[in-house]
Structures are given as structure tokens and as C-alpha cells.
C-alpha positions as CSV (number, residue, x, y, z in Angstrom):
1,X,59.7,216.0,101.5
2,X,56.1,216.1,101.5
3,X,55.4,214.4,98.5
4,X,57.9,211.6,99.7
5,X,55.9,211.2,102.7
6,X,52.4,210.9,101.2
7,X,53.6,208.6,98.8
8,X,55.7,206.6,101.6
9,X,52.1,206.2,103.2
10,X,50.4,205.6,100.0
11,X,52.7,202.3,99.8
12,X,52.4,201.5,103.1
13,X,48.5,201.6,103.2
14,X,49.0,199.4,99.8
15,X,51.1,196.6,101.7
16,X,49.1,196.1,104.9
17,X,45.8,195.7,102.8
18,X,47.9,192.5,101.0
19,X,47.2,190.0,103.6
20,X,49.4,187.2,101.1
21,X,52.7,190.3,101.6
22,X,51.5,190.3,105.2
23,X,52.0,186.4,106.0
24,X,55.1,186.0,103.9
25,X,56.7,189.0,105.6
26,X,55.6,188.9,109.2
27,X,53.6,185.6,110.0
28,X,55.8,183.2,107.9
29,X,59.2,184.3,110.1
30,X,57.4,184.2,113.5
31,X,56.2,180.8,112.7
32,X,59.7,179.7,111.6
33,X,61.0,181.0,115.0
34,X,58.0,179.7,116.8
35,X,58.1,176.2,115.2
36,X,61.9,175.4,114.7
37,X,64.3,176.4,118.1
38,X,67.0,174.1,117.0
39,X,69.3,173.8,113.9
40,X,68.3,171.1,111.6
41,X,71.4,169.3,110.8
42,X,71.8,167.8,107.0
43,X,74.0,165.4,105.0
44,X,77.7,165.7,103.7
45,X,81.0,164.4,104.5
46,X,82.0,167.2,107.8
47,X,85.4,168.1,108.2
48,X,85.7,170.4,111.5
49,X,88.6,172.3,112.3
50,X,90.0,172.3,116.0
51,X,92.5,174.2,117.3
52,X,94.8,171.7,119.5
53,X,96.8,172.8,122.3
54,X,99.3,170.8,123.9
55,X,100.3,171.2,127.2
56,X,101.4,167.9,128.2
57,X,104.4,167.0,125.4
58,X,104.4,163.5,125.9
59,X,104.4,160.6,124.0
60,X,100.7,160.1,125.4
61,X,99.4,163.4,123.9
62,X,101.2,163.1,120.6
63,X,99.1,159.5,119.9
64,X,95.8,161.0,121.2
65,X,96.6,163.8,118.7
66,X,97.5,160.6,115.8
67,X,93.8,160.0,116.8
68,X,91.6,162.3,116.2
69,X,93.7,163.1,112.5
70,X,92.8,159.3,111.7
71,X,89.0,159.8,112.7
72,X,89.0,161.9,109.4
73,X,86.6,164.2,110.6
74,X,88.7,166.9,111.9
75,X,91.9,169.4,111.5
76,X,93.9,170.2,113.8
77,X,95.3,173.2,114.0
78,X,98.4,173.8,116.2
79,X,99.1,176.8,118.4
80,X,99.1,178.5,121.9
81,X,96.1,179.1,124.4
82,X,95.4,182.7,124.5
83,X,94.2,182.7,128.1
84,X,95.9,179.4,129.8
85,X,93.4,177.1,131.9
86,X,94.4,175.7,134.6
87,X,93.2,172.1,134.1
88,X,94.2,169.5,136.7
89,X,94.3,165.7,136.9
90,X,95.9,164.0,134.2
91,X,94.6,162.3,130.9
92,X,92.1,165.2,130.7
93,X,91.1,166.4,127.3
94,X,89.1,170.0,127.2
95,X,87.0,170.8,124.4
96,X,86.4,174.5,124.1
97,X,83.2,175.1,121.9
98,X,80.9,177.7,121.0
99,X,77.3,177.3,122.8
100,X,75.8,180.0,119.8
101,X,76.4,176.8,117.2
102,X,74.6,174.1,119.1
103,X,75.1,172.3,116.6
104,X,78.4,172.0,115.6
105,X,79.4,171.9,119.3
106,X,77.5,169.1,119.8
107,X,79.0,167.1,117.3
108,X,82.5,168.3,118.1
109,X,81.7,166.8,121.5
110,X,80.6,163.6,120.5
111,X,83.4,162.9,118.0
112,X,86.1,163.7,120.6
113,X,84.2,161.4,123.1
114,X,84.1,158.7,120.9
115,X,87.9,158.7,120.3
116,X,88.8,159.1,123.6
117,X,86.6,156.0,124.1
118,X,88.7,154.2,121.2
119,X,92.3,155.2,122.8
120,X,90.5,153.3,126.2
121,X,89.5,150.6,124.4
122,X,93.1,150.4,123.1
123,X,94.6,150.0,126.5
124,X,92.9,146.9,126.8
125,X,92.5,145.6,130.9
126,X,93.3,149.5,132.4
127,X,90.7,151.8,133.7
128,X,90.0,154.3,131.4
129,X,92.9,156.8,131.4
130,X,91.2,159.6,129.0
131,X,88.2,161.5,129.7
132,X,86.6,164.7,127.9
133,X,85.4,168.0,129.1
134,X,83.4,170.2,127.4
135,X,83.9,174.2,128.4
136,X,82.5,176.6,126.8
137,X,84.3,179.8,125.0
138,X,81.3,181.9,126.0
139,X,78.4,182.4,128.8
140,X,76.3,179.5,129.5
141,X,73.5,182.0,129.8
142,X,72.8,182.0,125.5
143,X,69.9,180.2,124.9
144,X,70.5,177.2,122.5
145,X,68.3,178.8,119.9
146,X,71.1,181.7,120.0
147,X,72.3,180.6,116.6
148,X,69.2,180.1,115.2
149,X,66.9,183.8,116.0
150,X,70.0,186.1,113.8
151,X,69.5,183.5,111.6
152,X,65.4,183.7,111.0
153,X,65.8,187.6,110.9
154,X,68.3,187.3,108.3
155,X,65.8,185.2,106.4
156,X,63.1,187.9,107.3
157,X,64.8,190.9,105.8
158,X,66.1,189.2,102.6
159,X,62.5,187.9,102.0
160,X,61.5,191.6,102.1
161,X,63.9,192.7,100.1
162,X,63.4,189.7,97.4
163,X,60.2,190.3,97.4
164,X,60.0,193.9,96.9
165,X,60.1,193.1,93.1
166,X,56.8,192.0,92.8
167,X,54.3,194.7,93.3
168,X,56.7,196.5,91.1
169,X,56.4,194.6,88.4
170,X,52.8,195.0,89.1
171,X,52.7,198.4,89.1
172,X,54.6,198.6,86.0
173,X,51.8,196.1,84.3
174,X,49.1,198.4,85.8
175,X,50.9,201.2,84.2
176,X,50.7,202.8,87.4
177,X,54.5,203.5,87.3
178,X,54.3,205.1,83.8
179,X,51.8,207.4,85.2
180,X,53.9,208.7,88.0
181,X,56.9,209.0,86.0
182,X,55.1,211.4,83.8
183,X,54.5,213.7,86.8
184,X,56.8,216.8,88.2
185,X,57.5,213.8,90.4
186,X,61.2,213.4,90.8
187,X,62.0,209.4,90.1
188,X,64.3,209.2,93.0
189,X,61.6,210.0,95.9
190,X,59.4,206.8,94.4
191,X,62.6,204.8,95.0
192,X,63.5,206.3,98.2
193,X,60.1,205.9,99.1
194,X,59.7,202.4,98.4
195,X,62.7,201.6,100.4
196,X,61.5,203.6,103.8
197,X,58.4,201.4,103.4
198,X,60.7,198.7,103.3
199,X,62.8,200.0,106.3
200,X,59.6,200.0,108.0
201,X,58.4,196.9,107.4
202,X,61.9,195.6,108.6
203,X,61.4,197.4,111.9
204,X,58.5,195.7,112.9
205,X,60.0,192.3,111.8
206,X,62.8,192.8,113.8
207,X,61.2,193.8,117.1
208,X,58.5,190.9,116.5
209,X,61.4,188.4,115.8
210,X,63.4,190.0,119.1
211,X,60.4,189.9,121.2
212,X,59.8,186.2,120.7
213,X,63.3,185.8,120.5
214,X,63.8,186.9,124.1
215,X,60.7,186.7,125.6
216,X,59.6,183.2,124.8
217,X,62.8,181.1,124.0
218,X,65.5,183.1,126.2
219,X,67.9,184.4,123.9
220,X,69.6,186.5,125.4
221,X,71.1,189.5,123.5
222,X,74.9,190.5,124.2
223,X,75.7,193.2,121.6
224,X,74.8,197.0,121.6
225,X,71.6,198.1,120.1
226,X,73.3,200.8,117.6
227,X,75.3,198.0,116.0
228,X,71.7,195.5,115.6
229,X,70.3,198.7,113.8
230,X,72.8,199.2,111.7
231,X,73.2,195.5,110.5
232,X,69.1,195.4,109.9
233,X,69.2,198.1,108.0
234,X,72.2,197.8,105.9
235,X,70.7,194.3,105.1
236,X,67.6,195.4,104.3
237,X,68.3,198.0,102.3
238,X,70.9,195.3,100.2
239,X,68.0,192.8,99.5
240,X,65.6,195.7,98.6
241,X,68.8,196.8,96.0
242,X,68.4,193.0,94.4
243,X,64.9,193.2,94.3
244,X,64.7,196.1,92.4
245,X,67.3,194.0,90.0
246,X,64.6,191.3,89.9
247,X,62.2,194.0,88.6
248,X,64.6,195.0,86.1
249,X,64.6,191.9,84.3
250,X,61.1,190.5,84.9
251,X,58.4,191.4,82.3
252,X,55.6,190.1,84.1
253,X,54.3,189.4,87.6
254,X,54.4,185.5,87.0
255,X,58.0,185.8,86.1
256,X,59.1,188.0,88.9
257,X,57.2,185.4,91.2
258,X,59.3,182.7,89.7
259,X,62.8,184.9,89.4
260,X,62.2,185.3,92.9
261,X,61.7,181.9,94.2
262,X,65.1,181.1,92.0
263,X,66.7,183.4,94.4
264,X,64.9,182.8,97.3
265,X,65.6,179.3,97.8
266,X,69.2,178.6,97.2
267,X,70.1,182.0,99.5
268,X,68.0,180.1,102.7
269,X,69.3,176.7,102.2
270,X,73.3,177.8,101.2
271,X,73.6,180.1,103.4
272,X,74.3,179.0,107.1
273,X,70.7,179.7,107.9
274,X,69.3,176.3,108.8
275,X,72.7,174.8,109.6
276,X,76.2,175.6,110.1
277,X,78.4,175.8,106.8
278,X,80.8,173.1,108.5
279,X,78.8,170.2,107.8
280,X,78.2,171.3,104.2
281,X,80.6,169.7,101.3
282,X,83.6,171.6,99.9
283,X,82.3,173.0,96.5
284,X,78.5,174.2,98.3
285,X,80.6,175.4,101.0
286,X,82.3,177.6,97.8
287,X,79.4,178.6,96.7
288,X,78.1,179.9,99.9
289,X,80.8,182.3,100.0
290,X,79.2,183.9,97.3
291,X,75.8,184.7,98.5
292,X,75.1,187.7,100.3
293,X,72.7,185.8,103.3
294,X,76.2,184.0,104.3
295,X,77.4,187.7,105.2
296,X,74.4,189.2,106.7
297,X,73.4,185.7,108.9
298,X,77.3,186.2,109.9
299,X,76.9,189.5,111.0
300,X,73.5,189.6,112.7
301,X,74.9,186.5,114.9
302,X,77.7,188.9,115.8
303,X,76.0,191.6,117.1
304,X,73.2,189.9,118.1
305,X,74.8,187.3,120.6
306,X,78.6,187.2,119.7
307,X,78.5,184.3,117.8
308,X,81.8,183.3,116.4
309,X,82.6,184.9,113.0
310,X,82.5,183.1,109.5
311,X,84.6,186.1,108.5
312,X,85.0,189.5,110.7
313,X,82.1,191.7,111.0
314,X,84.1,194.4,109.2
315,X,84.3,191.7,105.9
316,X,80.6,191.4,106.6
317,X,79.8,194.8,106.3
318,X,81.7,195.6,103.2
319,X,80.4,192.7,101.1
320,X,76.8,193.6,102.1
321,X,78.1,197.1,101.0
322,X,79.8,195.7,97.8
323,X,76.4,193.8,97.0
324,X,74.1,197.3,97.2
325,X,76.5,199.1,95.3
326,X,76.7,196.7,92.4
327,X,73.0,195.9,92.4
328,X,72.0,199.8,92.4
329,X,74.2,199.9,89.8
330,X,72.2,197.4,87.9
331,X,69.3,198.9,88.9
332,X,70.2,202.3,87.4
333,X,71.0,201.0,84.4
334,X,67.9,198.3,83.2
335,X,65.3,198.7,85.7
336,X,62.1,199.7,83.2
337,X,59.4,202.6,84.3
338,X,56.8,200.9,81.6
């Protein structure tokens, strides 16, 4: 235990003196928080799906139903309302979104406006007989950047982990790793003690991310602490699992700099990260489901704010699990000491 301490220090001392390990780990996700509070929208062909519940049963509601499936960008889904409303006046149309996807409810909101403003249009010389209300599924307290923060801090910890595969590819260069295999040294406390640096590192990232989170934009945090934890660190320690696969196949430091950016920059921009897998085509929207970010974004959001799920937080959990099985796995078998 003492020997997995000192060296747990010895790596710790080694990544606060690199200031580049320093920005990319702690300054580059403040600034992303700092700079961006909104979700930046991109291109595609959206296809939303609504859940439509139909209280009236007339004629009337059947064609504004006709409408929105001919707008093309929606599917309706029939079936009951779990907790009725009670929604007076008639010709009222209620749109229940989600206030953690800004976003997406956003759009949602404009679409339905605009083809309740078509079905007025239609009645041509009657006062508009259709309006929309927006309601919202959760508080109106969460912050609009409620999507967004889960979604930096998932960016943080797989940056860490990603990343972790460079200095050991430099240590193995340096022949530093030969050296301390060849020491009464078991091999399993320098991994174990690479990965409580990492754990560390995460730590601080997450109460930096949390305290601008909260304190500056007003997010406000509706799931219990125990839960945050374990998400953080069952993400971290998955990332740090596929850097050490990195390391495996990388012979050099400019390869494991370039095998990392491969990995790097398809996880942030497939993922859900930077905006909401709806408006997204089909086939990326497939390949999404593939990445491990998707999963940990997912669940972060869930236990951060109660976001609504991509998949339950129990799916979540066991493909993060699934993904630092398999990579340790890997890891075991290839990764090189010299």
C-alpha cells in the first residue's frame, strides 16, 4: 500500500508540472462551460417523436392530428396521459416538453406553432380557432444550460481518460516503464496507481465543472450526490480502460497523439454532447449508439438534473460497464511494458 501511494504521488507531481495536461484537462472544459451555455444546433433532416393524446375525439382533432404527420417532421405516437391535465377552453393544443433539451423543445414548440398557424390560415375569414401552450414535464427552476453542464463533464472525463495514453507511451519510449517492471514492483499497483491519479484528476474536474455549473449559470442539481459519484467514476475509470488500449497499439508518442485525436473527435461531435441526437440523420444517429460518450452524457444528465433518458440509466450503466470490461480485456492482452 505504501508503494502504491508513493508512486500514486510520483504521477501526480508528474501531471501538475505538465501545464499542456493541465489546460487540456482542467482549463479547456471550464472554458467550454464558460464560453458556450447553449446547445449549438447542426444540420440534418429532424424527425421528432411526440407522444399525442387525444382528449377531444372529434373530427376537429383528427385533422389537426392529419397535420402535424404531413409537416414531415414528427411522429406521433398514440397513447394515454399518465397524469390527466385539466386543460380548459377549446381548440387548445398543449405541448409537454423537456426544459433540460432547450433545444429540442424549442423546436418542438415552433413546429407545432407553425401548423396550428396553417390549420388558421385554412379556415380562411374566422378568428383563429387553435392556439399552443407550451408546459413543461419538469420544474421551471433548471437552468437552460441544464443540458449542456452533464454534457461538458462527460467531455471532461473522456478527455482524461483518452488522454491517459500519452505519457504512457512516453514512458514506455523513455524506458521508464521497462525499468519499473524489472523491480519487486507488482505490475498491477502501477496500473492501479495510474488510474487513482486519474480518479483524482476527475474529482477536481467535476467539482470545478459543478461549481461554475451552479454558481455562475444556475444549474440547479436535482439528483443525489451518491449517484453523481458513482456515474463520474464509473466513466472515468471506462475512458482511462480505452486509453490504456490506445497505449497498447501506439508505438510512439506522435502516434498515440494522433490515435487519440481519431478517437477524440468523433466521440464529442456523435455523441449528444453539443446537440441532441434528434436532429442528427438516421445512419449517425446509428452510429452514435455505439459510442460510449452517448451512454455516459445520458447518464450524467440523469443524475445530474433528470434529464429525460436516451436509454434508462440502468442501460447506461451496463454499457459503460460492458465498455471497461472489454477494453481491460484488451488491455491485458497487447498493452507493451517496453
Amino acid at each position: 500500500m505504501q508503494a502504491l501511494r508513493s508512486l500514486s504521488v510520483a504521477n501526480l507531481r508528474s501531471f501538475v508540472r505538465d501545464r499542456a495536461a493541465l489546460f487540456w484537462t482542467l482549463a479547456f472544459p471550464i472554458l467550454f462551460v464558460v464560453l458556450f451555455g447553449t446547445i449549438f444546433s447542426g444540420g440534418g433532416n429532424p424527425n421528432y417523436k411526440l407522444g399525442w393524446v387525444d382528449q377531444d375525439g372529434t373530427p376537429a382533432a383528427a385533422e389537426v392530428r392529419a397535420a402535424f404527420t404531413r409537416s414531415g417532421l414528427v411522429t406521433l405516437q398514440d397513447g394515454p396521459l399518465a397524469n390527466e391535465q385539466d386543460v380548459s377552453g377549446s381548440g387548445q393544443l398543449v405541448l409537454y416538453t423537456d426544459p433540460t433539451r432547450t433545444t429540442t423543445s424549442g423546436t418542438l414548440t415552433q413546429i407545432a406553432s407553425a401548423v396550428a398557424t396553417g390549420i388558421n390560415l385554412s379556415l380562411s375569414g374566422r378568428a383563429p380557432v387553435l392556439t399552443v401552450q407550451s408546459q413543461a414535464l419538469q420544474t421551471e427552476q433548471l437552468s437552460n444550460v441544464s443540458y449542456f453542464v452533464p454534457s461538458i463533464l462527460a467531455m471532461a472525463l473522456m478527455q482524461l481518460g483518452v488522454f491517459a495514453a500519452v505519457p504512457l507511451v512516453q514512458q514506455r519510449e523513455k524506458l521508464i516503464l521497462k525499468r519499473l517492471s524489472a523491480t519487486p514492483l507488482p505490475r498491477w499497483t502501477l496500473v492501479v496507481s495510474n488510474i487513482v491519479v486519474r480518479l483524482i484528476i476527475a474529482a477536481v474536474q467535476t467539482a470545478l465543472i459543478l461549481a461554475i455549473g451552479v454558481g455562475l449559470l444556475g444549474v440547479q442539481l436535482t439528483g443525489d450526490w451518491l449517484r453523481i459519484v458513482a456515474v463520474v467514476g464509473l466513466g472515468a475509470v471506462t475512458f482511462v480502460s480505452i486509453g490504456y488500449v490506445i497505449a497498447s497499439f501506439a508505438r510512439t508518442e506522435e502516434s498515440a497523439n494522433g490515435m487519440t485525436s481519431i478517437v477524440q473527435f468523433p466521440l464529442m461531435f456523435l455523441s449528444g454532447i453539443f446537440f441532441p441526437l434528434e436532429i442528427m440523420p438516421n445512419w449517425l444517429r446509428t452510429i452514435a449508439t455505439f459510442m460510449p460518450l452517448t451512454y455516459l452524457g445520458d447518464a450524467l444528465r440523469q443524475v445530474m438534473v433528470g434529464g429525460t433518458p436516451f436509454v434508462p440509466l440502468g442501460v447506461d450503466v451496463a454499457i459503460l460497464g460492458g465498455w471497461l470490461v472489454v477494453c481491460l480485456g484488451i488491455s491485458a492482452r497487447f498493452f507493451r511494458w517496453q
